[in-house]
C-alpha positions as CSV (number, residue, x, y, z in Angstrom):
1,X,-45.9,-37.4,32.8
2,X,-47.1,-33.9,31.1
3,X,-45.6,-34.1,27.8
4,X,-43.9,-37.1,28.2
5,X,-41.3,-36.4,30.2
6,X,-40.1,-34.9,33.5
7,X,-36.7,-32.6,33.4
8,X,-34.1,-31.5,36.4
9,X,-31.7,-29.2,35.8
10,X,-29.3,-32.4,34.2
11,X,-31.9,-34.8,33.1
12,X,-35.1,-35.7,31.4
13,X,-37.2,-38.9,32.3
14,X,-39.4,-40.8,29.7
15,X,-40.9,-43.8,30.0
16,X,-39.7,-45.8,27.5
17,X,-41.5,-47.6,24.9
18,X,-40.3,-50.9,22.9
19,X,-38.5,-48.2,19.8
20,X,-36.5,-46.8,22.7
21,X,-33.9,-49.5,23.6
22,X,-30.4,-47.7,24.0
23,X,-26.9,-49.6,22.9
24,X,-26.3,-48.2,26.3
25,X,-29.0,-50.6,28.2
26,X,-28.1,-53.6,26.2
27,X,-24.0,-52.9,27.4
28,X,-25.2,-52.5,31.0
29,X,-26.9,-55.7,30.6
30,X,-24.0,-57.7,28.9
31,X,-21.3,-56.3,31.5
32,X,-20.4,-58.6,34.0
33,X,-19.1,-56.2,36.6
34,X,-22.4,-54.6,37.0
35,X,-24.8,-57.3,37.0
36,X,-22.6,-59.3,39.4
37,X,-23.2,-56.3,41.5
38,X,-26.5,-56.2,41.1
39,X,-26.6,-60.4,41.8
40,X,-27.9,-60.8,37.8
41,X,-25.8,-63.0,35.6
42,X,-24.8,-61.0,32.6
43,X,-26.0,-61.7,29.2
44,X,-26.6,-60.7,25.9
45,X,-29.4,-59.7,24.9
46,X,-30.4,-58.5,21.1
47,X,-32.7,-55.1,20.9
48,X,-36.1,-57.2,20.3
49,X,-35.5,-58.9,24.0
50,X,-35.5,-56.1,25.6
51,X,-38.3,-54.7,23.7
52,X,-40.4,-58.0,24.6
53,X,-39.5,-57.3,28.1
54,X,-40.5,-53.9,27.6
55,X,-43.9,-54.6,26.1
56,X,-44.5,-57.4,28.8
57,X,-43.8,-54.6,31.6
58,X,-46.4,-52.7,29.8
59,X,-48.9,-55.3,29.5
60,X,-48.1,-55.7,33.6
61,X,-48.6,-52.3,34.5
62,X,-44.8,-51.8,35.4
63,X,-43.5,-48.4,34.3
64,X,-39.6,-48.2,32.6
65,X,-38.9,-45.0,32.7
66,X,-35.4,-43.9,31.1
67,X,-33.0,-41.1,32.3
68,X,-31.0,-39.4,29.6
69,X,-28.9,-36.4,29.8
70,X,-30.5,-33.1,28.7
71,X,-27.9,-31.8,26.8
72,X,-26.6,-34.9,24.9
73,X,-30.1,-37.0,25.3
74,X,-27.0,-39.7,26.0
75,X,-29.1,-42.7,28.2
76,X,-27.5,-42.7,31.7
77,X,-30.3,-45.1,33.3
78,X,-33.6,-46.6,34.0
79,X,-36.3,-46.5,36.7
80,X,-38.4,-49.6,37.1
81,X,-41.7,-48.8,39.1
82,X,-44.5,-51.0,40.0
83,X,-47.2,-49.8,41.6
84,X,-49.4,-51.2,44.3
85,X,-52.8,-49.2,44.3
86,X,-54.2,-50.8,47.0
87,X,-52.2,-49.6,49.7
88,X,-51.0,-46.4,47.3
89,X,-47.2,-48.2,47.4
90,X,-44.7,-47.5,45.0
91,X,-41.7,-50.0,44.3
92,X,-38.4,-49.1,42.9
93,X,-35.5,-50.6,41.2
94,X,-32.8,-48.7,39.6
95,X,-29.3,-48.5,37.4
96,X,-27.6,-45.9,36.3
97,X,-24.1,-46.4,34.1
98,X,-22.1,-46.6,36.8
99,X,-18.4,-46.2,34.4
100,X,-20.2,-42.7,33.5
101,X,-22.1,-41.1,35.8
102,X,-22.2,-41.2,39.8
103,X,-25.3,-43.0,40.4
104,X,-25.9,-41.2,43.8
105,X,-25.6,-38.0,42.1
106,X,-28.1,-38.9,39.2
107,X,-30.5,-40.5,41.5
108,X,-30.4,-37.2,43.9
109,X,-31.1,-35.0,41.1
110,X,-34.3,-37.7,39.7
111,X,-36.0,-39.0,42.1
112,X,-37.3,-35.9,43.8
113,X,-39.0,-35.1,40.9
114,X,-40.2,-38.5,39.6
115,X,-41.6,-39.6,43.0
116,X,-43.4,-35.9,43.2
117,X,-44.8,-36.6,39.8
118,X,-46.0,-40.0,41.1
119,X,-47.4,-39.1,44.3
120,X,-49.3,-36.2,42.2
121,X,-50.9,-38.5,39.0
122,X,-51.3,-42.1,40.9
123,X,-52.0,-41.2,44.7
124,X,-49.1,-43.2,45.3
125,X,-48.1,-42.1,49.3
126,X,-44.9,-44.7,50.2
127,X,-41.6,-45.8,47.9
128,X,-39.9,-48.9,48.9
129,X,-36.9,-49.5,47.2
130,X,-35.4,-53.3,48.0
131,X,-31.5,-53.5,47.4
132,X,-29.3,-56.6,47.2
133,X,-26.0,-56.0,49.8
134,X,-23.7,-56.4,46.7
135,X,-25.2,-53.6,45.1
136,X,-23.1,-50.8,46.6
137,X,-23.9,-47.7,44.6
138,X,-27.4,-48.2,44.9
139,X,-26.9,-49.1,48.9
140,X,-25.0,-45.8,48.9
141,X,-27.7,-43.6,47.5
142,X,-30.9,-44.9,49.5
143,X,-28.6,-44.7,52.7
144,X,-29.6,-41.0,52.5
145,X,-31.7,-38.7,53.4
146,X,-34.9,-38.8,52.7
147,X,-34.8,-42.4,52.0
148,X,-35.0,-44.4,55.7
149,X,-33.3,-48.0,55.8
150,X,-36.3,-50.0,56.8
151,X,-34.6,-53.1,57.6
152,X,-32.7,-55.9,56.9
153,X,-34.5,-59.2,55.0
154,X,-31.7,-61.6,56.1
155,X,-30.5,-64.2,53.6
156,X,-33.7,-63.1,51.3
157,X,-31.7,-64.5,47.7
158,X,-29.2,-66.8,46.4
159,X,-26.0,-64.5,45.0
160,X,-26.2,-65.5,41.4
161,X,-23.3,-68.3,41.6
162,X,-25.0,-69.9,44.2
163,X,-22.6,-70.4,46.4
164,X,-24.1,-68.3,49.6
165,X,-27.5,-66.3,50.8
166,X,-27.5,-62.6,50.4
167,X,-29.3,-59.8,52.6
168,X,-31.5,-57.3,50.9
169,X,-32.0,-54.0,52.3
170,X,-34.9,-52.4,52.5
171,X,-35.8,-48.5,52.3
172,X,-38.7,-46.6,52.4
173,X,-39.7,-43.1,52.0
174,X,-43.3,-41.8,52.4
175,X,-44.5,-39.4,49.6
């Protein structure tokens, strides 16, 4: 990312490093509404987990990249990429504070220019984004245009109380 960071007209993106963990991402991560949506169990987690998690990402050769608001640098959400360089794909998973900001919106707005910026410094050609069918804002915003629903991986998880199999959608968009 030159200088760091990418910017949109409302945001700047950063990959996060272990001295960059938000209140904000440790709330998203302790409320139960959200990560029930997302099939996660809610917990709660002190700053130094999440900046293990972020240092074992590192070490893995996953990039967390965070979204914050230009004008208030206020954290509104997080990119999680891993990249496949043998067949040039690049995987997604997303959350954006969904109580704050409309996740579509943000996510139309970001991803243009993150997945330009990856296509341009790691060859990356394809982004496949895999989505959980309880996780409706995030089904909302692939659903459009340019992403393409890919298919359906029927009963692909166990919803997180284990009492049933969910689908997970899959969307793709080449680069």
């Amino acid at each position: 990312m030159p200088d760091g960071q990418l910017q949109t007209r409302r945001f700047v993106l950063r990959i996060i490093g272990p001295d960059d963990v938000s209140d904000e991402w440790l709330r998203w991560f302790s409320d139960s509404d959200l990560m029930r949506q997302r099939n996660a169990h809610a917990v709660k987690l002190k700053r130094a987990d999440v900046q293990r998690y972020i240092i074992a990402a590192q070490r893995q050769r996953r990039l967390v990249i965070g979204i914050y608001e230009r004008h208030s640098s206020r954290h509104v959400g997080l990119y999680e990429l891993q990249i496949n360089p043998e067949h040039k794909n690049l995987t997604i998973d997303v959350i954006v504070d969904p109580w704050r900001f409309d996740p579509h919106s943000v996510l139309m707005e970001t991803d243009a220019v993150l997945l330009a910026h990856m296509a341009k410094a790691y060859g990356v050609q394809k982004a496949v984004a895999k989505v959980v069918e309880t996780y409706s804002s995030a089904l909302r915003h692939f659903g459009h245009a340019p992403w393409i629903k890919e298919g359906v991986l029927r009963f692909e998880r166990t919803s997180v109380d284990g009492s049933r199999r969910l689908d997970v959608v899959q969307f793709g968009m080449l680069l």
